[in-house]
C-alpha positions as CSV (number, residue, x, y, z in Angstrom):
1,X,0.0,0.0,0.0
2,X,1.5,3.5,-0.9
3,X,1.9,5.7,2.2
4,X,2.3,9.4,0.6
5,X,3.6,12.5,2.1
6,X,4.5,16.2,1.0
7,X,7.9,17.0,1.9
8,X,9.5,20.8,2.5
9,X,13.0,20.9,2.1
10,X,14.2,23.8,3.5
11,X,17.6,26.3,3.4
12,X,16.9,27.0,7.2
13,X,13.8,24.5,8.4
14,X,12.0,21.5,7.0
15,X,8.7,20.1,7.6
16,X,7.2,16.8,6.3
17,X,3.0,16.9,5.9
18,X,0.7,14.3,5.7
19,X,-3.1,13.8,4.9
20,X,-4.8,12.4,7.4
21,X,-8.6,9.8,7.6
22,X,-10.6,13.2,7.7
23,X,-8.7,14.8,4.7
24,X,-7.3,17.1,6.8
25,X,-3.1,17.8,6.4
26,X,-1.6,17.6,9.2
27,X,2.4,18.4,10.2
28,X,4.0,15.0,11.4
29,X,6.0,16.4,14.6
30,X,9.9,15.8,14.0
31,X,11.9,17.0,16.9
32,X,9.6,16.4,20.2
33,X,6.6,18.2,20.0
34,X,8.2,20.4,17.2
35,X,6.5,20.4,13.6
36,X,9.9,21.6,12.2
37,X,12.9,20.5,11.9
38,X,16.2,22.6,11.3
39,X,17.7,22.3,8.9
40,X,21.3,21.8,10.0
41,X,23.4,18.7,10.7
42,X,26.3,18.8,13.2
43,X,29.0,16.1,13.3
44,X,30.4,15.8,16.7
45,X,34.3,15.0,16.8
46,X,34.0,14.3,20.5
47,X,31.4,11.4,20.5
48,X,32.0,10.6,16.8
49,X,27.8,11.0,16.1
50,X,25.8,13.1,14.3
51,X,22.9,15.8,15.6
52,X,20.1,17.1,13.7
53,X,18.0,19.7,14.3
54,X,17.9,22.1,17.2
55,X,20.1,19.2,19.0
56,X,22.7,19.9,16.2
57,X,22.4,23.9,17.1
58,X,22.7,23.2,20.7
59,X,26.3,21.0,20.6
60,X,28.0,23.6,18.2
61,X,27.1,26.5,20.2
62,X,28.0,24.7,23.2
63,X,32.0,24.5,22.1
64,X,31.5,21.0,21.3
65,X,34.5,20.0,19.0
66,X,32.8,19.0,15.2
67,X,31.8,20.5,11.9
68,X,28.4,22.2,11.1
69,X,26.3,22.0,8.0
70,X,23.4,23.9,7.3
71,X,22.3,25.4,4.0
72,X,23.0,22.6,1.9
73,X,19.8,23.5,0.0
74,X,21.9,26.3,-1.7
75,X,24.5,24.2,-3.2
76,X,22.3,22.5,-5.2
77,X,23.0,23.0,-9.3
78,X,26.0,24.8,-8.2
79,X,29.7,23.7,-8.5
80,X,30.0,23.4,-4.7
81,X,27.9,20.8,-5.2
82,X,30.8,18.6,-6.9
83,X,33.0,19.5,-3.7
84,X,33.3,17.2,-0.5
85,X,33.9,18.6,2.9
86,X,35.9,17.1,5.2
87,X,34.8,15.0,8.4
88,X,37.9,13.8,10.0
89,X,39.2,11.1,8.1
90,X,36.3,10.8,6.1
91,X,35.3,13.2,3.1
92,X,31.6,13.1,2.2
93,X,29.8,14.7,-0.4
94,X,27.0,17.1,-0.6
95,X,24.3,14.6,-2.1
96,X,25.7,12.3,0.3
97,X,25.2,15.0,3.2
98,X,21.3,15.9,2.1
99,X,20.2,12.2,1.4
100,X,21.3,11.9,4.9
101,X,19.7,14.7,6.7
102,X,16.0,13.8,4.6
103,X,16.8,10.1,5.6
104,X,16.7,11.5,9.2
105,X,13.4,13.4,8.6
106,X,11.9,10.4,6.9
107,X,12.8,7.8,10.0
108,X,11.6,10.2,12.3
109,X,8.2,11.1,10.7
110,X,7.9,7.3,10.0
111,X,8.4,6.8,13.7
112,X,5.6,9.2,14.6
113,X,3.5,7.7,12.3
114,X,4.2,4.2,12.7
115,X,3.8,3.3,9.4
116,X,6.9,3.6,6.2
117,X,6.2,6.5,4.0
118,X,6.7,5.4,0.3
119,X,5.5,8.1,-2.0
120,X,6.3,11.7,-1.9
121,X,6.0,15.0,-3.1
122,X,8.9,17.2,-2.6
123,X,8.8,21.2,-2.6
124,X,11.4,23.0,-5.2
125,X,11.6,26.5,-5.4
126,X,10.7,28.0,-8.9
127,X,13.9,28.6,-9.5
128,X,16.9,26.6,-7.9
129,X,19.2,28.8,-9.8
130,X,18.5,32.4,-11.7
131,X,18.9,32.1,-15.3
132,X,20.1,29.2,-15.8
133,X,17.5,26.5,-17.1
134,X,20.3,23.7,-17.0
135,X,21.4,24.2,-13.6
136,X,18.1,24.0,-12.5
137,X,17.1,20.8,-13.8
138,X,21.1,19.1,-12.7
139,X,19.8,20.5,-8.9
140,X,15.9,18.5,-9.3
141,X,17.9,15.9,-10.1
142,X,20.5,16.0,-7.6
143,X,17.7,16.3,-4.7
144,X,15.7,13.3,-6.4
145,X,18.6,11.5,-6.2
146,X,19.3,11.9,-2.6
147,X,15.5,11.6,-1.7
148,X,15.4,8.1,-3.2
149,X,18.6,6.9,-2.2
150,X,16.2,7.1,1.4
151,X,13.8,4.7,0.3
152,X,10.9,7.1,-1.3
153,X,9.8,5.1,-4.5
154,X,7.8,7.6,-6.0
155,X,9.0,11.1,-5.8
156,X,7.0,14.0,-7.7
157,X,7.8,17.8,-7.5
158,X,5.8,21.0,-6.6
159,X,6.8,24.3,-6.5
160,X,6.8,25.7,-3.3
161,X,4.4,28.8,-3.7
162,X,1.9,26.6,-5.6
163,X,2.1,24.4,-2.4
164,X,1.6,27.2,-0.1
165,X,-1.7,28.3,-2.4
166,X,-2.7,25.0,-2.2
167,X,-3.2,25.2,1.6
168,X,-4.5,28.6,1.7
169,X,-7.6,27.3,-0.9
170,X,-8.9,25.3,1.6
171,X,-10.0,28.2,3.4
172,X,-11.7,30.7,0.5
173,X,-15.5,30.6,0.0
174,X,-15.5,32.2,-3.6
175,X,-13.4,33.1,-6.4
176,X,-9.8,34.7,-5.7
177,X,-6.5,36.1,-7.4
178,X,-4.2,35.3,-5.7
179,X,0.0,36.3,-5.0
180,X,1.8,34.0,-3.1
181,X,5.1,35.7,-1.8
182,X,7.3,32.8,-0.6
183,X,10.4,34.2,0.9
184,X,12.5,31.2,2.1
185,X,16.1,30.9,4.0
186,X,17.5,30.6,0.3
187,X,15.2,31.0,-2.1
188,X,11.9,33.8,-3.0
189,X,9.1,32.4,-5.1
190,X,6.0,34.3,-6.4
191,X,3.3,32.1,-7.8
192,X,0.0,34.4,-9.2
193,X,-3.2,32.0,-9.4
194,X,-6.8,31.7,-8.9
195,X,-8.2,29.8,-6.5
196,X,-11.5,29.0,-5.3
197,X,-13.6,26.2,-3.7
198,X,-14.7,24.7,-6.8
199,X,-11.5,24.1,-8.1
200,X,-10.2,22.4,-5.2
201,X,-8.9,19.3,-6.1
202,X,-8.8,19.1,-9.7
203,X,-6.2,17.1,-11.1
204,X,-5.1,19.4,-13.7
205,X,-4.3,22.8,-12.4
206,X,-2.4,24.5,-14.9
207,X,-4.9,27.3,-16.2
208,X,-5.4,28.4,-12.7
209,X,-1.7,29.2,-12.3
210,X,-1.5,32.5,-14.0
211,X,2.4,33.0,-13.8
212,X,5.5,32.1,-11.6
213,X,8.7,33.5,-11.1
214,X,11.5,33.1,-8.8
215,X,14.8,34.6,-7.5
216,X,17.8,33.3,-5.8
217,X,17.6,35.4,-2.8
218,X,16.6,34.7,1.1
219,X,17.3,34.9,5.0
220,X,20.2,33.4,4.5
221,X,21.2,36.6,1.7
222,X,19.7,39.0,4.2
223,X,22.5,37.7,6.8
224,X,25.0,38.1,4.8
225,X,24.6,41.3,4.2
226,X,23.8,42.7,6.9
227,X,27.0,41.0,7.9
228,X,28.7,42.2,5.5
229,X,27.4,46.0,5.9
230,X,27.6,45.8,10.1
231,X,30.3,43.3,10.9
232,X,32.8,43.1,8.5
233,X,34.3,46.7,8.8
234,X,34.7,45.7,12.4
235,X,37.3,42.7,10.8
236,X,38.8,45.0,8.2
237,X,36.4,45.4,4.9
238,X,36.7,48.6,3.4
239,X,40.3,49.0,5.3
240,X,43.3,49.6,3.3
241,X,46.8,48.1,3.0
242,X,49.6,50.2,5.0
243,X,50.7,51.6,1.7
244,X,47.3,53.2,0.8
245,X,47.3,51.9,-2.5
246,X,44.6,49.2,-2.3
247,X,41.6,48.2,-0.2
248,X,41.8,44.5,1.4
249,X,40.6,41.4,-0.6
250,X,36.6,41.1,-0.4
251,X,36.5,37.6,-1.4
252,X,37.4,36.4,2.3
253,X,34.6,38.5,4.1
254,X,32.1,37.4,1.6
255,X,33.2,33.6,2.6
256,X,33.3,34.4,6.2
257,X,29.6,36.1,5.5
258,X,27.9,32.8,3.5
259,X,27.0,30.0,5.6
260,X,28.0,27.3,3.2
261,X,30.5,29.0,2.3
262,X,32.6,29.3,5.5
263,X,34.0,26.2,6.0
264,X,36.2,27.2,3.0
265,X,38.3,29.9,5.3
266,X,39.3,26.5,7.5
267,X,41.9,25.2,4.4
268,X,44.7,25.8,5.5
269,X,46.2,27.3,2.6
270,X,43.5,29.8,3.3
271,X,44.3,30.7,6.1
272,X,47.8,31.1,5.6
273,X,46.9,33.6,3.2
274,X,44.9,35.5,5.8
275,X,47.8,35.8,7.9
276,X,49.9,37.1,5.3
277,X,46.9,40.0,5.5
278,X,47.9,41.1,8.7
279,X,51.2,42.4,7.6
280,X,50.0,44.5,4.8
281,X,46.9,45.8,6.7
282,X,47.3,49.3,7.7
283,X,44.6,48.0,10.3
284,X,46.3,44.9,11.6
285,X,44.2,44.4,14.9
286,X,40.9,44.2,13.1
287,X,42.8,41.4,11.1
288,X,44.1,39.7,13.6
289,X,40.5,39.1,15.0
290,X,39.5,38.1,12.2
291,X,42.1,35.4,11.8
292,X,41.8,34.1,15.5
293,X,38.2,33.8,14.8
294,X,38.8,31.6,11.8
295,X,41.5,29.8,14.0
296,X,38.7,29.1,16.5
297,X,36.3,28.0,14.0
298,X,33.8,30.9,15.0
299,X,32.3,31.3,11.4
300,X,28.9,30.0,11.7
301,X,28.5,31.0,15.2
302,X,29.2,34.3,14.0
303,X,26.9,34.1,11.3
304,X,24.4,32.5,13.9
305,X,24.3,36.1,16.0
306,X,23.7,38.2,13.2
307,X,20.6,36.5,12.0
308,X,19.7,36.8,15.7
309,X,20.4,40.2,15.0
310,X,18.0,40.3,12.2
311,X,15.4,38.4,13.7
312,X,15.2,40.9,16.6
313,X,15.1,44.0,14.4
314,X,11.8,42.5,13.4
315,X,10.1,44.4,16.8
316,X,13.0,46.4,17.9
317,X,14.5,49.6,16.5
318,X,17.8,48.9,17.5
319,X,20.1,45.8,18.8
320,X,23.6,46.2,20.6
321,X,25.8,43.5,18.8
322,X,29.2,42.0,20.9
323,X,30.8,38.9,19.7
324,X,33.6,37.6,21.4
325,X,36.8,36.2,19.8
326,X,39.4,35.2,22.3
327,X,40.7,38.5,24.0
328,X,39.4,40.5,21.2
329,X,35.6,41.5,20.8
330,X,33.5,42.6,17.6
331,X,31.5,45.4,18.6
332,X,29.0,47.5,17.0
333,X,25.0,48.9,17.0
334,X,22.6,47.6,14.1
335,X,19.2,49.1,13.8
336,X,16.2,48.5,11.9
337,X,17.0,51.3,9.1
338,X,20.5,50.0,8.2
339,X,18.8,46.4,8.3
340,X,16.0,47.8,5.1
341,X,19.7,49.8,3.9
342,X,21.6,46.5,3.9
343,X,18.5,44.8,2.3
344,X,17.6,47.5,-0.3
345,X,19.1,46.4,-3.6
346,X,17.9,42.9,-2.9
347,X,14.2,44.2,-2.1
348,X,14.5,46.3,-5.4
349,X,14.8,42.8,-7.0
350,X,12.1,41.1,-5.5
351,X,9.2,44.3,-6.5
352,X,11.1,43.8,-10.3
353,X,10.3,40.2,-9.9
354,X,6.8,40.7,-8.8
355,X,6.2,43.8,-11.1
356,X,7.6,41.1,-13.9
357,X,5.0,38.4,-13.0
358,X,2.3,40.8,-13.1
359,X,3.2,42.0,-16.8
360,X,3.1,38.1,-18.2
361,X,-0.4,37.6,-16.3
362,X,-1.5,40.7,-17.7
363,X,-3.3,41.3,-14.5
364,X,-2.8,44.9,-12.6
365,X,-1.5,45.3,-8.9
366,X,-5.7,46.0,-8.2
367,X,-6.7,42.6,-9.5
368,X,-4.8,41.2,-6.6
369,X,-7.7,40.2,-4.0
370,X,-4.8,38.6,-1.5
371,X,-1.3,38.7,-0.8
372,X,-0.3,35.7,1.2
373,X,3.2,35.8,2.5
374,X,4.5,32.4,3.7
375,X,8.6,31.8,4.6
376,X,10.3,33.1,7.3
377,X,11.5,36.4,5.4
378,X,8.4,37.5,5.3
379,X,8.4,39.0,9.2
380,X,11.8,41.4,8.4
381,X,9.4,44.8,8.5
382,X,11.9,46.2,5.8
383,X,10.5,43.3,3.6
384,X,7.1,42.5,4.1
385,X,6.0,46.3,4.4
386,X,7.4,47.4,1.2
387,X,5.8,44.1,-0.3
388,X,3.0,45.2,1.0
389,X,2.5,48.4,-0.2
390,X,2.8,47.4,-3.9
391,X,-1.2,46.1,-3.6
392,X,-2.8,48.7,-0.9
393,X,-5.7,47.3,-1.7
394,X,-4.9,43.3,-0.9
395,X,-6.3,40.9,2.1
396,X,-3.1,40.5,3.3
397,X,-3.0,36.6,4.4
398,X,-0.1,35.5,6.9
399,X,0.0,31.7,6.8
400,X,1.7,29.6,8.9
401,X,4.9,31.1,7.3
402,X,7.1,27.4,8.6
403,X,4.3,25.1,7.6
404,X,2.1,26.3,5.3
405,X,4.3,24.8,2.2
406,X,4.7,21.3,3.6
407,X,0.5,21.2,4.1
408,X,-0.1,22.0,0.9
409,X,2.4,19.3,0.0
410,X,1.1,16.9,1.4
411,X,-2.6,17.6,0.0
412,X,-0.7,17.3,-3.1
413,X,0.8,14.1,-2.2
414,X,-2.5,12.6,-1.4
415,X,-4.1,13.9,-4.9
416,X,-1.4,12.2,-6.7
417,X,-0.8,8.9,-4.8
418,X,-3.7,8.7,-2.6
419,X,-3.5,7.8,1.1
């Protein structure tokens, strides 16, 4: 018998959905009584095992001795993808990585449910990569590879926004145009469609999506830079060499900035070259933090306190930021207008991508009855109020901005393989 499911694999959380008797979806709890799951694996040195989840957060910020992965999501159709990353003696690569962390999703959910989950529809955003048709289809295949290495025989695809839509049907009593503004850890989808009760269900769906579009920018982009606009000076960006004639190399701050990125800074020919920094930098102390922190393998916990940062300029005008690196400390004030600063040009390309989908609909901003916003992103003010003000006269819908996706999955799932 085919036990189907809808499964949301995230950059920063996953979920995994099912349909239950009633026909109701439901989130299968993964971690206790929590409906998500993080999406981040930690490999512990110390008691040679691996931690998912929160419980993977919790060892690496406790000191413990290991190496963290979390965005893996992002590498996909990209040529970090082809890399492996050391653990101790072993190296293991990226496909190798994700097919393990959904293998740990699927045992757990299967454990909740008591029953082996066979079938499966997995979210994709709309676009894995921008502009690059190719890419895209190498990184469905890459994730469908690792999905079935797990043991899902049947493995179908939905976009994410269309997933999210799917779930917010279930609730209209009439007719609807709809925008569904996805904005993920990695990823921001917009989907344009109508729903309505009478089209619930129908097998064939294509007519009622009116156009999709997708760019490769989320919370884990809005870190970055407000990393690298607030907490890189403080290591030496922008600084000069003590000869005035250049600025320092970008390329490691954008590194120490991009979660799956970081671990690259822990070569050692890497760091050997940031070392050599410190001579030439007319600013040597701020370097010299710098290196000690990627001596002490800081990166992601670095990373870690600026989107907790970000997260709290979501209700507060202003956070005090300290981040200690051996006897040295990184210092400085971030507030909610140099968060929307930091975040302009990449909220510019989100209203071109919506102003875009609008123009191949051939539907105005005032055809839009509702605005649902689903993904995390959505509660940085700076984003979801300027969002917000392109259609001032949109029901704006908040969804469960973590679930949502992986319910409408899973009704999905269920239309496609039954129970």
């Amino acid at each position: 018998m085919t036990h189907s499911c809808g499964l949301d694999f995230g950059t920063s959380n996953s979920t995994l959905g099912r349909v239950n008797a009633h026909g109701v979806p439901a989130l299968v709890p993964l971690e206790g009584d929590q409906q998500t799951l993080p999406s981040v694996l930690f490999f512990s040195f110390e008691e040679d095992r691996l931690f998912f989840g929160r419980a993977a957060i919790a060892e690496y910020v406790s000191g413990a001795d290991g190496r963290l992965m979390r965005s893996l999501k992002s590498v996909l159709g990209t040529a970090l993808f082809a890399d492996t990353t050391r653990v101790k003696s072993r190296r293991l690569g990226f496909g190798d990585i994700i097919g393990t962390y959904v293998g740990e999703l699927k045992r757990r959910a299967e454990t909740a449910l008591k029953t082996e989950l066979t079938s499966v529809v997995m979210g994709r955003p709309v676009h894995f990569v921008d502009d690059d048709p190719v890419a895209d289809q190498e990184a469905q295949g890459q994730l469908e590879a690792a999905v079935r290495a797990q043991g899902f025989e049947e493995i179908a695809f939905q976009f994410e926004p269309i997933a999210a839509a799917l779930d917010y049907e279930r609730q209209v009593s009439g007719e609807r145009v709809a925008l569904i503004v996805d904005l993920g850890g990695g990823t921001s989808d917009f989907s344009l469609v109508r729903v309505s009760p009478e089209r619930r269900g129908r097998a064939d769906r294509s007519d009622d999506i009116l156009a999709t579009a997708g760019v490769h920018i989320g919370g884990t982009d809005f870190d970055r830079l407000l990393a690298m606009s607030r907490v890189m000076p403080e290591l030496g960006l922008g600084s000069r060499t003590r000869d005035g004639k250049r600025h320092l190399p970008v390329a490691p701050y954008v590194d120490l900035s991009t979660w799956h990125r970081i671990n690259r800074l822990y070569d050692a020919k890497a760091q050997r070259d940031l070392r050599s920094t410190i001579r030439e930098a007319r600013e040597a102390e701020k370097v010299e933090t710098f290196v000690a922190l990627v001596e002490e393998r800081l990166g992601h916990r670095l990373i870690g306190a600026v989107e907790d940062a970000k997260i709290a300029l979501s209700d507060r005008d202003a956070v005090s930021f300290l981040f200690a690196v051996r006897e040295h400390q990184i210092a400085t004030e971030m507030t909610s207008a140099q968060l929307a600063d930091a975040l302009a040009p990449s909220i510019e390309r989100l209203e071109r991508t919506i102003s875009e989908i609008l123009r191949r609909a051939g539907v105005s901003a005032g055809q839009v009855d509702s605005l649902i916003l689903t993904g995390g992103s959505t509660l940085v003010p700076a984003v979801a109020g300027r969002l917000s003000g392109l259609f001032p006269e949109a029901e704006i819908v908040r969804t469960d901005v973590l679930g949502s996706v992986g319910l409408g999955l899973a009704l999905e799932a269920q239309r496609i393989f039954g129970a």
